[in-house]
C-alpha positions in Angstrom: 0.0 0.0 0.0 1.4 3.2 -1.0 0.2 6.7 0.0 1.5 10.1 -0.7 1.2 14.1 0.4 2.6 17.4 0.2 4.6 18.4 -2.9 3.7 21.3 -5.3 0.7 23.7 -5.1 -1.9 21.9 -7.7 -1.9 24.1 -10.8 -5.6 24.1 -11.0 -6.9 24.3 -7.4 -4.1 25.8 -5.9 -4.1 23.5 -2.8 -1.2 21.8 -1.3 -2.2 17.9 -0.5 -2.4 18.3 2.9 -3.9 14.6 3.7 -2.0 11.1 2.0 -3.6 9.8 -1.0 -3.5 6.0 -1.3 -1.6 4.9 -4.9 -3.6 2.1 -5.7 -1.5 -0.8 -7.7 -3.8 0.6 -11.2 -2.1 3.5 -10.5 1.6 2.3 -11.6 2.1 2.0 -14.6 3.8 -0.7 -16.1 2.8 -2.6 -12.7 1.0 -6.0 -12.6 -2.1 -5.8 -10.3 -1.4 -6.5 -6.6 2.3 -5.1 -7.2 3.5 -4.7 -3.2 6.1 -1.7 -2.6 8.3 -2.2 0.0 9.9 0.9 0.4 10.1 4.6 -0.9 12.6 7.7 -0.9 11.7 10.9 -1.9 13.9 14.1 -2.5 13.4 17.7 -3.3 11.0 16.7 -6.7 11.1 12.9 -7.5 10.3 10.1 -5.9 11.2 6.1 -6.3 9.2 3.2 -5.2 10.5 0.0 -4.9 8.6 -3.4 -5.1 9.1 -6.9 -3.5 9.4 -8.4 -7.2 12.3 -5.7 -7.3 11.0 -3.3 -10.1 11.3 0.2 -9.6 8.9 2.8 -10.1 9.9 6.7 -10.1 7.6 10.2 -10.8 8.5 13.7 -10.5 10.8 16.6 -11.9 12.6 14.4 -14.9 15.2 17.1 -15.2 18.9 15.3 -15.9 17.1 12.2 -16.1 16.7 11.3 -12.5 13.6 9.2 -13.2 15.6 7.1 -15.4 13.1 6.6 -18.4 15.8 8.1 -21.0 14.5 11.5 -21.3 14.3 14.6 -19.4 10.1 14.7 -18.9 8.2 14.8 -15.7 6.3 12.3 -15.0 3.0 12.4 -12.8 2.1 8.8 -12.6 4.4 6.3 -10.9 6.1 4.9 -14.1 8.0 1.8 -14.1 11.9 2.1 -14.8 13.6 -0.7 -16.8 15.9 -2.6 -16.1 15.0 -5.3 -18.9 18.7 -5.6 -20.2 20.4 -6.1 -16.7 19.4 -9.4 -16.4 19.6 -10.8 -13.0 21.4 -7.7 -11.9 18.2 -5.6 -12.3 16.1 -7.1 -9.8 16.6 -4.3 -7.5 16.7 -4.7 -3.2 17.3 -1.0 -2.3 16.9 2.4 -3.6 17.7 5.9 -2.5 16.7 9.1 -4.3 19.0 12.7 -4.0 18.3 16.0 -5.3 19.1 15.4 -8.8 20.0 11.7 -8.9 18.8 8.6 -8.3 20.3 5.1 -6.9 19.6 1.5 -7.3 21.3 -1.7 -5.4 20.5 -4.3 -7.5 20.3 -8.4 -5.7 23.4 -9.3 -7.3 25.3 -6.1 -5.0 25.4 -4.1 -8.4 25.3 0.0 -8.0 23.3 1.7 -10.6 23.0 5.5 -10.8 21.2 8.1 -12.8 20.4 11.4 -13.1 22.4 14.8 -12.5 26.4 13.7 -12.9 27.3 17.0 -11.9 31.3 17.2 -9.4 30.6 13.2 -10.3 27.9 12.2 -8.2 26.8 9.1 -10.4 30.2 7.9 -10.0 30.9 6.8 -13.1 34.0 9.2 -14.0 32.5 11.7 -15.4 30.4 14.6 -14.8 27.8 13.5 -17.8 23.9 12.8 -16.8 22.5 10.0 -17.2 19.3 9.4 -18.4 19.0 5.6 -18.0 20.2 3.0 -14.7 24.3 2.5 -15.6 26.0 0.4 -13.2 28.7 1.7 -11.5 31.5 -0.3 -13.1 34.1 1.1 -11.0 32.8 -1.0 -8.0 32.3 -4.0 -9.9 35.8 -4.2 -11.0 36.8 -3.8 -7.4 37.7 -0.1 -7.3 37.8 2.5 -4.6 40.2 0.6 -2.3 40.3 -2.5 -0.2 40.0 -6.0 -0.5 37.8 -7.6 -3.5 36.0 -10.9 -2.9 36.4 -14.0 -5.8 34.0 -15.6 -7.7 33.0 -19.5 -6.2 33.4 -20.4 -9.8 36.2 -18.4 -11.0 39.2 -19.2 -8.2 41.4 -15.9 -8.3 39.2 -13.9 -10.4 38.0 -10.5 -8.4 34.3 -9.7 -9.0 34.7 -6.5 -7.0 32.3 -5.3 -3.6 29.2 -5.9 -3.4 26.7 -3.3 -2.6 24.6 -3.5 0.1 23.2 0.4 0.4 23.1 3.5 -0.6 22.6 7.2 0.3 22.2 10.1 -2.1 22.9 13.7 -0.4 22.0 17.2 -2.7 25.4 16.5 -5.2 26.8 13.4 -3.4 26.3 9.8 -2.8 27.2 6.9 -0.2 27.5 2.9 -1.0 28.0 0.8 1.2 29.6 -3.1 0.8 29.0 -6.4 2.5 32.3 -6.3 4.7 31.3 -3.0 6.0 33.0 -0.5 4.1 31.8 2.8 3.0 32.2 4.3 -0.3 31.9 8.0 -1.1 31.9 10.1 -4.5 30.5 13.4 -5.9 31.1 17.0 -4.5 33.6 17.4 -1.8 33.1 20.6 -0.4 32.3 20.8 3.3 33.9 17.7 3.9 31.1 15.9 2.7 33.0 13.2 1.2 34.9 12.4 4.7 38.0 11.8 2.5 40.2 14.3 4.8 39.8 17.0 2.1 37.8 20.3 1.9 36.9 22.9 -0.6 36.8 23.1 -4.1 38.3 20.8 -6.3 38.0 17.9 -4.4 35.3 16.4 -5.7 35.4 12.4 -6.6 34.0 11.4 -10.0 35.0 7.9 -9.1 34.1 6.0 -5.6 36.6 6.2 -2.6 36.9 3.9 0.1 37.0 5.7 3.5 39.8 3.9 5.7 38.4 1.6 8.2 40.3 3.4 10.9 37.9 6.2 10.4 35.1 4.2 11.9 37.1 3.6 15.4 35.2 2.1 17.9 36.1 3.8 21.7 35.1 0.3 23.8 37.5 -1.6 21.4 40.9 0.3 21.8 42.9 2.5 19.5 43.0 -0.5 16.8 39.3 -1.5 17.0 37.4 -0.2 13.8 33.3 -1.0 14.2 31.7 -2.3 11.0 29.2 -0.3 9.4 26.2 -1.6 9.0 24.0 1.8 7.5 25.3 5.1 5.3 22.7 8.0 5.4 23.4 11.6 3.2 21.5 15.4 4.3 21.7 18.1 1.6 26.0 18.5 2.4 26.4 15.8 5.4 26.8 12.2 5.6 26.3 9.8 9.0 27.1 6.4 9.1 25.4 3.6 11.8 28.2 1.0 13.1 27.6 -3.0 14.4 28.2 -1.9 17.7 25.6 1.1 17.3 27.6 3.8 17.2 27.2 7.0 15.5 29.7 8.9 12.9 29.3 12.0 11.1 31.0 14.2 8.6 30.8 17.1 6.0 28.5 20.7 6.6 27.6 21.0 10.2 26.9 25.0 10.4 23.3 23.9 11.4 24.2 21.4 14.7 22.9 18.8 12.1 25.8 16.4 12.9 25.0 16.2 16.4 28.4 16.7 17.4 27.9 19.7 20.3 29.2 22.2 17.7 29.1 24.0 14.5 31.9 22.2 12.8 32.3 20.8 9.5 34.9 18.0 10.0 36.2 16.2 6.7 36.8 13.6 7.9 33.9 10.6 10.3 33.8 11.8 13.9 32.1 9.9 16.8 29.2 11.4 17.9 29.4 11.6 21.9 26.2 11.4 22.8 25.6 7.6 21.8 29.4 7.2 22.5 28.7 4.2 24.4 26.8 2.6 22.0 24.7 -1.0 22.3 27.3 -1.7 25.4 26.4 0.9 27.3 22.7 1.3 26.5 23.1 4.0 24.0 22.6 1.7 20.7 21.9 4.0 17.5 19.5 1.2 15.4 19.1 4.1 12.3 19.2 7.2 11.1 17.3 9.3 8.6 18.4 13.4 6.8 16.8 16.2 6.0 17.6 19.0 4.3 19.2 20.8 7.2 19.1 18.3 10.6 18.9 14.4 11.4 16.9 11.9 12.8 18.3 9.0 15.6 16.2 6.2 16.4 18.0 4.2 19.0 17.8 0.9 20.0 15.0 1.6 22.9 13.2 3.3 20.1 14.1 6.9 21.5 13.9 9.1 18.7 16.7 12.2 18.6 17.0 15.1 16.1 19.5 17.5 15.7 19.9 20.4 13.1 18.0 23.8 12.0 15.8 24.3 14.8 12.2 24.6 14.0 9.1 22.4 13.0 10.6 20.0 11.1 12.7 18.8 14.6 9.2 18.1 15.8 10.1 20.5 19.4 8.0 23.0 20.7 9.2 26.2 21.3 9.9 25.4 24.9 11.6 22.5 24.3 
């Protein structure tokens, strides 16, 4: 069941959809009847729907090509995107929509991206759009850093890392691999990235791998990195969710949206000291969620944190 609200002033009324409207499955096109969605992500003027089958449906602003249907045009009706010539690779598990681009995890751990390639935030080398899903070949080859896995049936033969998640931010975007390590490409100012560079010209048209040791975990010792296990991206900030539920964060900070206790923009993954503890000490982070300007903490108790630009969207009243 999928239901939707808010968005753009209706050209005719002039009314804001103020109450959700249920999508029914006649409503996607390109959908079989009965299609179940299993999860959404919505940016600044699209939005993606992803079904248990694994097809992907996206409407919105088609500027760039961030719906993915090979053109530029808007689309009102939730339109199915292909993926016919992916073969197994496009049965899609996750998806994760940014301001001008689009991402896919496909069951296979593929990366496809799409959309806005502007400072390289598709990943694929360039700074081109993209009107249709293109795999990230730089991941499947194994690139970025770190260790590759094998093929079972190809002994010695690297088939790269396999993607687990993704995260798109305003001009940047997050992966995420089985063994825990985190990926980062597109703009680099504010420290977005978290490559230990700032300003311009430092953006990455390819994926990085961020070092391990930037994902130190305090209950471990100096050595002890925590595995991470979620990668979430704000308009210019990135957070990350470790095994041992702690939380790190990086890039544009001016708003208190990292959480951190200050109004820093650090390049590079810092603990967050509230949850500093983590699942040991009763302070487990389970998730986290961006806006435009402040984050979201769901914790292990289900305690629900924000941080960020203060005002309604931190759900606080003004006494709190």
């Amino acid at each position: 069941s999928l239901s939707v609200f808010g968005g753009k002033r209706d050209p005719v009324t002039k009314t804001l959809q103020t109450s959700p409207i249920h999508i029914l499955s006649s409503g996607l096109a390109g959908a079989p009847a009965a299609t179940i969605i299993v999860q959404v992500a919505a940016a600044g003027s699209h939005t993606i729907a992803l079904s248990l089958a694994g097809s992907v449906f996206t409407w919105g602003d088609g500027a760039h090509g961030r719906l993915g249907h090979g053109d530029g045009n808007n689309r009102v009706q939730p339109t199915r995107v292909s993926f016919d010539e992916c073969g197994a690779a496009g049965s899609v598990v996750h998806v994760a929509a940014g301001s001008q681009h689009s991402l896919a995890v496909s069951i296979t751990g593929a990366l496809f991206t799409w959309g806005c390639g502007q400072y390289g935030a598709l990943g694929h080398g360039t700074e081109e759009d993209c009107t249709v899903p293109t795999v990230v070949d730089h991941l499947l080859t194994g690139g970025g850093g770190g260790h590759t896995l094998l093929k079972e049936e190809e002994e010695g033969a690297s088939r790269g890392h396999v993607i687990v998640q993704a995260a798109a931010g305003a001009m940047h975007s997050l992966a995420l691999d089985d063994c825990g390590n985190v990926f980062a490409f597109g703009a680099g100012d504010d420290g977005r990235l978290g490559t230990g560079s700032d300003g311009v010209g430092v953006d990455a048209l390819l994926p990085v791998m961020l070092p391990s040791s930037a994902f130190r975990s305090p209950m471990g010792g100096s050595r002890s990195s925590s595995r991470v296990m979620q990668v979430e991206a704000g308009y210019a900030h990135s957070l990350a969710v470790s095994k041992d539920g702690l939380l790190f964060a990086w890039g544009w900070g001016e708003t208190g949206c990292l959480g951190l206790g200050s109004q820093d923009s650090p390049c590079t993954p810092q603990l967050v000291p509230s949850f500093a503890r983590g699942r040991r000490g009763g302070q487990g982070v389970r998730s986290v969620a961006t806006g435009f300007q402040h984050t979201l903490i769901l914790l292990d108790s289900s305690a629900v944190y924000v941080c960020g630009n203060a005002g309604p969207m931190l759900g606080l009243d003004d006494a709190d």
